[in-house]
C-alpha positions as CSV (number, residue, x, y, z in Angstrom):
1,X,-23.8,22.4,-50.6
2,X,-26.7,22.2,-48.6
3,X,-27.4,25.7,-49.1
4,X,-26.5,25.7,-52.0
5,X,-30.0,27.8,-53.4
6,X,-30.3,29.6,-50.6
7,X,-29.8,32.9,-52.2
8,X,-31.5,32.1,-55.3
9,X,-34.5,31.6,-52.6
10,X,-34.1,34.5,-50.9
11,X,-33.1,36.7,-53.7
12,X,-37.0,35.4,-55.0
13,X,-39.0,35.4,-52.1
14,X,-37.6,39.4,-51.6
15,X,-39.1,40.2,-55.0
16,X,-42.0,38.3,-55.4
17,X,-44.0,37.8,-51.7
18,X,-44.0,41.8,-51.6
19,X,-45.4,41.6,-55.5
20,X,-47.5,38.5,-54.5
21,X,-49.8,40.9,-52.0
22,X,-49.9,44.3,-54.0
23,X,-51.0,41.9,-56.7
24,X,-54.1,40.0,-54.4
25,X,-54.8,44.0,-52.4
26,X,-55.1,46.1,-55.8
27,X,-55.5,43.8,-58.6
28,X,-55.4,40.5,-60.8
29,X,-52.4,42.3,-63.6
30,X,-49.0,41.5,-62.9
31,X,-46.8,44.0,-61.2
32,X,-44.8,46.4,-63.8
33,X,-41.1,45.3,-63.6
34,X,-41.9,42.5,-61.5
35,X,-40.4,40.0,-64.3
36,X,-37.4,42.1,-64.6
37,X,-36.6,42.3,-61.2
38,X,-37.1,38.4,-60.4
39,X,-34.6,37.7,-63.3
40,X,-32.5,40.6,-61.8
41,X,-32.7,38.6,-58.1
42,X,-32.1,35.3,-60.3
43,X,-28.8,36.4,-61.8
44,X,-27.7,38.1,-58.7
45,X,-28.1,34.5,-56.8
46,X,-26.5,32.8,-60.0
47,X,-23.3,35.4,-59.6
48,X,-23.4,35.0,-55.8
49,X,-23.0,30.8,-56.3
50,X,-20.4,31.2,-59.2
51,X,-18.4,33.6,-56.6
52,X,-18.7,31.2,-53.9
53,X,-18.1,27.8,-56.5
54,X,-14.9,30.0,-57.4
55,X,-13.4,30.9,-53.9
56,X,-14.1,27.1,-52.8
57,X,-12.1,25.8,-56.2
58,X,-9.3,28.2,-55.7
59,X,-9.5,27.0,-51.9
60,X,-9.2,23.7,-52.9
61,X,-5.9,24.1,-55.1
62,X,-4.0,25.9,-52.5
63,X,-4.8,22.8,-49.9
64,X,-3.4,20.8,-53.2
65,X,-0.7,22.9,-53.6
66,X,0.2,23.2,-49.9
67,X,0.2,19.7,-49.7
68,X,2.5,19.0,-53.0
69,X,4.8,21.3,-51.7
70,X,5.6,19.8,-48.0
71,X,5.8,16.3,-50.3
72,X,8.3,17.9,-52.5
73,X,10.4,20.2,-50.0
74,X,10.9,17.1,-47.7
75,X,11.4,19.2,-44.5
76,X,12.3,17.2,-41.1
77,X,9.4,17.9,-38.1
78,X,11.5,20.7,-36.9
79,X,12.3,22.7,-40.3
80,X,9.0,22.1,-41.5
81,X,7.0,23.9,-39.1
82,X,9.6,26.4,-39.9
83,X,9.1,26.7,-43.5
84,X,5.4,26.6,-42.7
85,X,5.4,29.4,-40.7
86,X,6.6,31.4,-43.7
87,X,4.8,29.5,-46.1
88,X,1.5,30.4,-45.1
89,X,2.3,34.3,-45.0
90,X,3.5,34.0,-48.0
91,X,0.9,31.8,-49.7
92,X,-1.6,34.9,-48.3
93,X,0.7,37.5,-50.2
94,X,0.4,35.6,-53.8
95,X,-3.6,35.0,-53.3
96,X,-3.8,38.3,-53.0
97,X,-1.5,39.0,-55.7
98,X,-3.3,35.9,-57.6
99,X,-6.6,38.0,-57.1
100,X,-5.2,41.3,-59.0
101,X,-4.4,38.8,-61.9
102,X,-7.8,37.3,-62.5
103,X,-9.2,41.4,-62.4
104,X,-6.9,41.7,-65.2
105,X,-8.1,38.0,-67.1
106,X,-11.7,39.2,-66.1
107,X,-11.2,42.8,-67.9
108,X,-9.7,41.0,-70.6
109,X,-12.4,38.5,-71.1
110,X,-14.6,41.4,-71.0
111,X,-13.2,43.9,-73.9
112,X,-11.6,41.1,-75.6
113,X,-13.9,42.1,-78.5
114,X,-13.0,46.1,-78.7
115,X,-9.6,46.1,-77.5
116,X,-7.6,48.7,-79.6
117,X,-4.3,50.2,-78.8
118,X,-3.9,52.3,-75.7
119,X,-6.2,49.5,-74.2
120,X,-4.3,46.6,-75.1
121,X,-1.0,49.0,-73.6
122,X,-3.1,49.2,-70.5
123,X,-3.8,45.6,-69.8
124,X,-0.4,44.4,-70.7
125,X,1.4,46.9,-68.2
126,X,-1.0,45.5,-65.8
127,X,0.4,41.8,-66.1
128,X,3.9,43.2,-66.0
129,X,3.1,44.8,-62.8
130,X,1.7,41.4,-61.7
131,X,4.5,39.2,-62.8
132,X,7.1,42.0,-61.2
133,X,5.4,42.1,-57.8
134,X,5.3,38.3,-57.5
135,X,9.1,38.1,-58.5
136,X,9.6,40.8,-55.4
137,X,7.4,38.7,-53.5
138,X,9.3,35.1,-54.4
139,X,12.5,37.4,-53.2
140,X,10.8,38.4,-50.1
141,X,10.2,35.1,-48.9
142,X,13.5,33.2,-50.0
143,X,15.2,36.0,-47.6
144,X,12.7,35.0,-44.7
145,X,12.8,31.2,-45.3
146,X,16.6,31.0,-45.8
147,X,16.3,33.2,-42.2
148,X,14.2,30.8,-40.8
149,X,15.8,27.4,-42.2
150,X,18.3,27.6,-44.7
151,X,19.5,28.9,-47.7
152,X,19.0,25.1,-49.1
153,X,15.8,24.9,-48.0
154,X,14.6,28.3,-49.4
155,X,17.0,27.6,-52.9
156,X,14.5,24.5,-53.0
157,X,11.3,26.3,-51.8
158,X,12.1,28.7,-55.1
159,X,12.7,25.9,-57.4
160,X,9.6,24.4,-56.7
161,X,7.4,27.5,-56.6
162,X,8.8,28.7,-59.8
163,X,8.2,25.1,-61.5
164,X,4.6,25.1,-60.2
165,X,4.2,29.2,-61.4
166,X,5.2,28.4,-65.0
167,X,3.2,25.9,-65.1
168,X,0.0,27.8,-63.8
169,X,1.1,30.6,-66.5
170,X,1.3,28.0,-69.3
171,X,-2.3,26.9,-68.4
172,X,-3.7,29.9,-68.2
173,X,-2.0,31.6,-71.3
174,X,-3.1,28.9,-73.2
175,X,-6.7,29.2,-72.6
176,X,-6.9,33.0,-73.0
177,X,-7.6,33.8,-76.6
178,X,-5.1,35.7,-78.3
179,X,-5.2,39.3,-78.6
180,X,-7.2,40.5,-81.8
181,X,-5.5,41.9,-84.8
């Protein structure tokens, strides 16, 4: 957090200390488009900041996540670092997958205003494509845990997941506004 403005300061400085002597060398006016682009620098910092706030949130929830999950699986030493080692590859498969979904919200969001037909059909196939691919990748990785442990342990490792997906999908639906009429 300590450089937390640090873009916003460079994206500033970048517009305005070129602007700052072309304005003392020529003249006392203000640069044309000087205002634009220093709001232009400011929202660019802004989005840079929000980006980075996001990917340290989302950080943040899969430490939470990793953490509830070793509490709930229940693993001895042995099977643990097992599981883990699957875990994590796996975990790096549904972030990815995870970062498909928010493009989808984000368009969403976006249109939500002037969606009509064949655009609504466009972002719904796009979250069945999601939700299919994560199924095949909760299959993938119950084959390589049950490989690497059990089938218990993987039986469990799929309860657990799909407990903690349904309710991520419940949170989510319920904060996207509905599709307009």
């Amino acid at each position: 957090m300590k450089y937390k403005y640090l873009a916003f300061i460079c994206a500033i400085a970048a517009v305005s200390l070129p602007a700052i002597n072309i304005t003392q060398a020529e003249t006392t006016a203000p640069v044309e488009g000087h205002d634009k682009a220093v709001k232009e620098a400011a929202e660019t910092a802004v989005a840079a900041d929000e980006g980075k706030a996001l990917d340290m949130f989302r950080f943040s929830l899969r430490m939470e996540k990793l953490d509830f999950i070793k509490k709930a699986m229940k693993l001895p030493p042995e099977q643990e670092e097992k599981f883990l080692g699957q875990y994590d590859r796996y975990d790096t498969e549904l972030k990815q997958l995870n970062d498909k979904r928010l493009a989808v919200i984000k368009d969403y969001a976006d249109k939500i205003d002037n969606i009509k037909g064949a655009e609504a059909d466009k972002l719904v196939k796009r979250m069945f494509d999601f939700r299919k691919k994560r199924t095949a990748l909760l299959e993938k990785y119950y084959g390589k845990i049950a490989k690497a442990t059990s089938k218990t342990v993987a039986a469990r490792f799929v309860q657990i997941e799909n407990i903690l997906q349904a309710t991520s999908d419940v949170k989510i639906g319920s904060t996207l506004p509905l599709m307009p009429q």
